[in-house]
Each structure stands twice: as structure tokens, then as C-alpha cells.
C-alpha positions in Angstrom: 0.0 0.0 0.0 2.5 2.2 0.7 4.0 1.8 -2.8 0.9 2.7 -4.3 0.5 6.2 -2.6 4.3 6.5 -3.1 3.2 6.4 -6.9 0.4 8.5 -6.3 2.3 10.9 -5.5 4.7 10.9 -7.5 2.3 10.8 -10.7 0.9 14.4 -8.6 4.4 16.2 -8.5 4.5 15.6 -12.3 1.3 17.0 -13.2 1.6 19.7 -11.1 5.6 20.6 -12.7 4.0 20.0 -15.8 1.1 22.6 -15.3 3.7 24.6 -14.1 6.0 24.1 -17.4 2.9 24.6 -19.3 2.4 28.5 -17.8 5.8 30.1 -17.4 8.3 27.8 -19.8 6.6 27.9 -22.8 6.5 30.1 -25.5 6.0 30.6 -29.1 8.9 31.2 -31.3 8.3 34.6 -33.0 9.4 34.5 -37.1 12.0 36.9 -38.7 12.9 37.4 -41.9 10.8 34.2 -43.5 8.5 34.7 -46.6 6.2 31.5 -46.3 5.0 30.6 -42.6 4.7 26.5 -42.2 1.9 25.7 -39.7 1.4 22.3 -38.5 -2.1 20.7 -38.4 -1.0 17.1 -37.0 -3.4 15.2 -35.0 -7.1 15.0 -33.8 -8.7 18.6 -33.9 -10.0 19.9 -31.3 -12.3 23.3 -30.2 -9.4 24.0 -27.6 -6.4 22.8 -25.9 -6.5 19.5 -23.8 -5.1 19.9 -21.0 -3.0 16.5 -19.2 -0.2 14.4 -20.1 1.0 13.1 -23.8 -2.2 15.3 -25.2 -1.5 15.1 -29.4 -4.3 16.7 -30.4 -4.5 20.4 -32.1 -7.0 23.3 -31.2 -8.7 25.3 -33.5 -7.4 28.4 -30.9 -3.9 27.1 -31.3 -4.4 26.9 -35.6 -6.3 30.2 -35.3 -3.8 31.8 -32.8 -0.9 30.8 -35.6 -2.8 31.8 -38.8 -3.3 35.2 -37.1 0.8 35.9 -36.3 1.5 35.2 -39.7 -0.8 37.6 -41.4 0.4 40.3 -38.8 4.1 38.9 -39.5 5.4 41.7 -41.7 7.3 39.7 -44.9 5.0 36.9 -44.6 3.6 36.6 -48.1 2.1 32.9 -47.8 1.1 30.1 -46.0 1.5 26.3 -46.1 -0.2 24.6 -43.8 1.5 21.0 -42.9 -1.7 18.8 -42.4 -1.4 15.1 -40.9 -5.3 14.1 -39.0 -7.3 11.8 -39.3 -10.3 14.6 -38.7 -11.8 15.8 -35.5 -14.9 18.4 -34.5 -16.9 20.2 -36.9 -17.0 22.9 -34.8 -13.0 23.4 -34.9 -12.7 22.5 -38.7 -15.3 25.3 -39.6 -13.7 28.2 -37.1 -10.2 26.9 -38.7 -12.0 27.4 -42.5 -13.5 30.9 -41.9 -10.6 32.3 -40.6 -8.7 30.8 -43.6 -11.0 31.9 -46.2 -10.9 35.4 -44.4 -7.3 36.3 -44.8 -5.9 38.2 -47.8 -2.7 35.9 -48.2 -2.0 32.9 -50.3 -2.6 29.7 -48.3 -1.4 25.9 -49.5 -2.6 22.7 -47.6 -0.1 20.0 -48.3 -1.7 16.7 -46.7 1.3 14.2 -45.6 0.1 11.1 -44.7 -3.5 11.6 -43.5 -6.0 14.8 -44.3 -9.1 13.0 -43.4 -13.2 14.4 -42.3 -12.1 17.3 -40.5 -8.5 17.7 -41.7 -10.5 18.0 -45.4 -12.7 20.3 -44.6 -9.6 22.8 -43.9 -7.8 21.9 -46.1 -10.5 22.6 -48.8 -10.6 25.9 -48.1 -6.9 26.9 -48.9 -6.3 28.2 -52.4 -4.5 25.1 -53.4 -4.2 21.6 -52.5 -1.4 19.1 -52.4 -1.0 15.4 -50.7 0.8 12.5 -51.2 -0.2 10.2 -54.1 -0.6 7.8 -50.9 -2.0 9.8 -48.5 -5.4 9.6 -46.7 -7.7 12.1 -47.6 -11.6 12.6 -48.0 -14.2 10.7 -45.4 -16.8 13.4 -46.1 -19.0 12.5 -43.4 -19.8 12.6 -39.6 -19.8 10.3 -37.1 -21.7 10.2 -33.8 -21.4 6.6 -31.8 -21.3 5.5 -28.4 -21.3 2.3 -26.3 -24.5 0.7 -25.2 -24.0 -1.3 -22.1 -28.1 -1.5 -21.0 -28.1 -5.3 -22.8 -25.2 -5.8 -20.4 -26.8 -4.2 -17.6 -30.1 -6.7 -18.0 -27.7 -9.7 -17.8 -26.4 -8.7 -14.5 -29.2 -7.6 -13.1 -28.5 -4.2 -12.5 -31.1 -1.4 -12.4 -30.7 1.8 -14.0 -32.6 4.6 -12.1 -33.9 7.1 -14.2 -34.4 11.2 -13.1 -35.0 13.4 -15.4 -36.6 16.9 -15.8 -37.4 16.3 -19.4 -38.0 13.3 -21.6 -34.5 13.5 -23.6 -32.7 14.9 -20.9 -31.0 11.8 -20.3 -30.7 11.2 -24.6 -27.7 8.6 -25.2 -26.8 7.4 -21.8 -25.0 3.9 -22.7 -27.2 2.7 -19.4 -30.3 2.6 -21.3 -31.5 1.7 -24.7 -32.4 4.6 -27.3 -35.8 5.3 -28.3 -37.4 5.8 -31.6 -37.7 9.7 -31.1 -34.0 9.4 -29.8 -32.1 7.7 -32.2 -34.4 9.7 -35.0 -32.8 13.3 -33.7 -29.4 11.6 -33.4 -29.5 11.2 -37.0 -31.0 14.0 -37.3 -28.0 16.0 -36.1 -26.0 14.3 -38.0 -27.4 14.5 -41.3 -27.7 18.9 -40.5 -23.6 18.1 -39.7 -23.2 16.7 -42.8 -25.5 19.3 -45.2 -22.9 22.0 -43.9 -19.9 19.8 -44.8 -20.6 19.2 -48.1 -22.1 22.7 -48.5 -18.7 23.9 -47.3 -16.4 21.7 -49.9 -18.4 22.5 -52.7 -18.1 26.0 -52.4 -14.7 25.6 -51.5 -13.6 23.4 -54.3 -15.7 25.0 -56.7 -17.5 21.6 -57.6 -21.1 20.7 -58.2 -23.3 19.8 -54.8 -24.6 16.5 -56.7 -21.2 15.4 -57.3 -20.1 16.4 -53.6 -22.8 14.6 -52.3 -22.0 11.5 -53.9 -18.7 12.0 -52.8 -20.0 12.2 -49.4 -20.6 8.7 -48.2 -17.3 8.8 -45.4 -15.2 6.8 -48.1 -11.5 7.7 -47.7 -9.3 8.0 -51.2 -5.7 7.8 -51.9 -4.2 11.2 -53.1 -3.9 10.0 -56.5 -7.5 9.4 -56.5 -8.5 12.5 -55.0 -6.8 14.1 -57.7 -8.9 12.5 -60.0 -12.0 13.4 -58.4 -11.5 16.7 -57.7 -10.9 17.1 -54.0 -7.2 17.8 -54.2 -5.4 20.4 -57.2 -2.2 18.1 -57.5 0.0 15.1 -55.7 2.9 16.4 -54.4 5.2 17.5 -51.0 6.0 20.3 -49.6 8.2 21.5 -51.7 5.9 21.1 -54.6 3.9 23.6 -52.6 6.8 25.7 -52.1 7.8 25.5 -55.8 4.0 26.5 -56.5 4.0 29.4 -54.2 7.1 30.9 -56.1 6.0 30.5 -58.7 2.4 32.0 -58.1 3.6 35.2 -56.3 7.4 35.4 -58.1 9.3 34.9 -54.8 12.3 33.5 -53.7 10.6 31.6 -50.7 12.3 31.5 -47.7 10.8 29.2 -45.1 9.9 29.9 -41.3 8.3 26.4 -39.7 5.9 27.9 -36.7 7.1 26.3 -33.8 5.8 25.9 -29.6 9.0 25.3 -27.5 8.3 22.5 -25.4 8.1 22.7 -21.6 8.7 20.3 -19.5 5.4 18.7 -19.4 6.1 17.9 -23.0 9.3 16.4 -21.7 7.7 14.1 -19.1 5.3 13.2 -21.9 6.1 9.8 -22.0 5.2 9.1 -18.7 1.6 9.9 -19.1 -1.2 8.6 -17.8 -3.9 7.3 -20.3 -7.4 9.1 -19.1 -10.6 6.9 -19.9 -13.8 7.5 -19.2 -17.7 6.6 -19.8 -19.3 9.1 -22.0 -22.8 10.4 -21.8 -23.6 10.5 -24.9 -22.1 10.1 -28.5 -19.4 11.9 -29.2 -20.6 13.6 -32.5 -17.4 14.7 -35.0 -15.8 14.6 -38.1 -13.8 11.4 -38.1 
């Protein structure tokens, strides 16, 4: 027993120098004398930053915050933006795209290995679009699933005790089974998620709604195949994107990668503690 507490609080004097790190030994390293800003869009998206240990997810206030310093950057002329997700919230992917589409710079999504749901959706609404002929890109869709354990709860006997102040109050608790009028809004929701989706990559690629619609069954593609269909300008790196940028605005482009010095939480990353929990409810995104 004593080990364990020993543990316990040793996993507590970590979180607490990584919250710490996270508040006075962090910074973001300011540009000087780049042309084209590189911002990185690796990992889930998210509305805003998760907080706790070995967190790999990016926040649309993070994206937004970065997009922001390099239109005030004086010199900065474009932007690439590095993508590499698998998708994440709607809500994120469409504050990321407006603020995108609102800027009066060249912007160039090159999509690495993965530009997926969520990751598409922003990247559709750069001027131009590269990703590896390999890559993952596409899934026009959303998502919205959760566990049901109230066929596992009948087998053990175990009562679920229901108090609510409204008849969906308590709407996708895994404790229960859903109702008609339940599981009819659920998809409800997700079909509205999905109008604005393709609504958005239409407009943004400049291609026909019927055509975006059949597109929009959650099928992933292969860069090459995106190409083909319409959902990406050309296969290529990021140097393609460079060369295109020169080439576009007559530059010599000189590169500046955006980057957050790590603190120490970052450091003691690799000792993180997985978090798990139930969830009350789906969890409704673009994945």
C-alpha cells in the first residue's frame, strides 16, 4: 500500500511541474525574416487545448492563434499549412476554414500522410491543395457513436434509475437503450452536420453539390484518387507547394516552420497517464 500512494504521489508532482511548465516555460517562437510561414495541423482537432499528459491533439485556438501571427508577421507573403489528421470536430474544422477563407494571403494545404473528415474540410478551403499520391484524404462524413451497455446491464441484473426533468434529458446514456424519437434526432443532427460539410467543400472546391454529395458517403481515397475526383489540385510534397508558391507570387521563398517550444510537461510526456472514461452520450465529430 504504501508503494501505491508513493506512486500516487509521484504521478501528482509531475502533473503539477507540468502545469507549471505549461504556464511560465513555454513560448512561441516569433518569425524573422521568412517569406512562407509553415503551420502544422498534426493530430485529432479539437475546439481548444486539452489539457494532461501526452495530449496530441491540435486546437482550432492554437491553428487560429498561428494563422493570425503570420498575417500580422510583416514579410510573410504565404502560408503552407503541414496537415497530418485523421479529422476531429466540426466545430473546430469550420472556425479553422472561416478564418482561412478570411485572410488576404496565399494559403497551400499539403496533406502528408493523412487529411481526413475534419482535416479536409480545412484543407478545402486553402487556395490550393497538395498530398501525397498515398496519402489519406476525404471521409466526407460525420460520425456520432457510443457504447451501449443496458443489454449488459439486464444480464447482471442491475437497475438503471432514471431522473429526469425532461424526456431527452438523459438522450444517449449507454445505461439505457435509445428510443425511436432518440435515435431519429441523433441522425437528425448528423445528417444537418453533414449538409454544412458538403455545403462547405463545394463552395470551396468550386464543384457541383450533386457530385459532392455522392462523394460524401465517409469513403476515404488515396491522393492520387482525390486528384482525379477533384478534391485535391495536384500530388505532391512540400516542396511542390513551395515551388508553387514561387511561382504564383514570383518569390524566392524563404521558409519559417511555426514552432511551440516544449516545456517540461512535453518532456515528461512519455510518462503519461492514459485518461478513460464513460461518455454520456455520443461523441458527434468529423472522423
Amino acid at each position: 500500500m504504501s508503494k501505491f500512494w508513493e506512486t500516487l504521489k509521484l504521478i501528482g508532482i509531475i502533473y503539477l511541474l507540468s502545469s507549471l511548465s505549461a504556464m511560465f516555460f513555454t513560448y512561441d517562437e516569433p518569425i524573422y525574416g521568412g517569406n512562407v510561414a509553415v503551420i502544422k495541423l498534426h493530430g485529432p482537432i479539437t475546439v481548444a487545448e486539452e489539457s494532461g499528459f501526452g495530449s496530441s491533439s491540435v486546437s482550432s485556438e492554437a491553428i487560429i492563434a498561428e494563422l493570425e501571427k503570420a498575417e500580422d508577421t510583416p514579410g510573410i507573403k504565404a502560408i503552407i499549412l503541414d496537415i497530418n489528421s485523421p479529422g476531429g470536430s466540426g466545430v473546430a474544422a469550420d472556425e479553422i476554414s472561416q478564418k482561412i477563407k478570411s485572410m488576404n494571403i496565399t494559403t497551400v494545404a499539403v496533406i502528408r500522410d493523412m487529411g481526413a473528415s475534419a482535416a479536409y474540410w480545412i484543407a478545402s478551403s486553402t487556395d490550393y491543395i497538395y498530398a501525397n499520391r498515398m496519402s489519406i484524404t476525404g471521409s466526407i462524413g460525420v460520425i456520432g457513436s457510443y457504447l451501449d451497455f443496458s443489454g449488459l446491464i439486464k444480464d447482471y441484473n442491475v437497475t438503471y434509475r432514471r431522473y429526469v426533468s425532461g424526456e431527452l434529458k438523459d438522450m444517449g446514456s449507454p445505461f439505457k437503450e435509445p428510443s425511436e424519437e432518440e435515435t431519429r434526432l441523433y441522425q437528425s443532427i448528423i445528417d444537418k452536420m453533414k449538409s454544412f460539410f458538403v455545403q462547405e467543400v463545394a463552395l470551396n472546391r468550386d464543384l457541383p453539390m450533386k457530385k459532392v454529395e455522392e462523394l460524401a458517403t465517409g469513403q476515404i481515397y488515396l491522393g492520387v484518387e482525390a486528384k482525379e475526383l477533384g478534391l485535391i489540385d495536384e500530388t505532391g510534397t512540400k516542396q511542390d507547394a513551395v515551388d508553387y508558391i514561387e511561382r504564383k507570387l514570383n518569390i524566392t521563398a524563404n521558409v519559417v516552420e511555426f514552432k511551440q517550444k516544449k516545456g517540461l510537461g512535453d518532456l515528461l510526456s512519455e510518462f503519461s497517464i492514459s485518461k478513460s472514461f464513460i461518455n454520456q452520450g455520443p461523441i458527434i465529430g468529423l472522423r
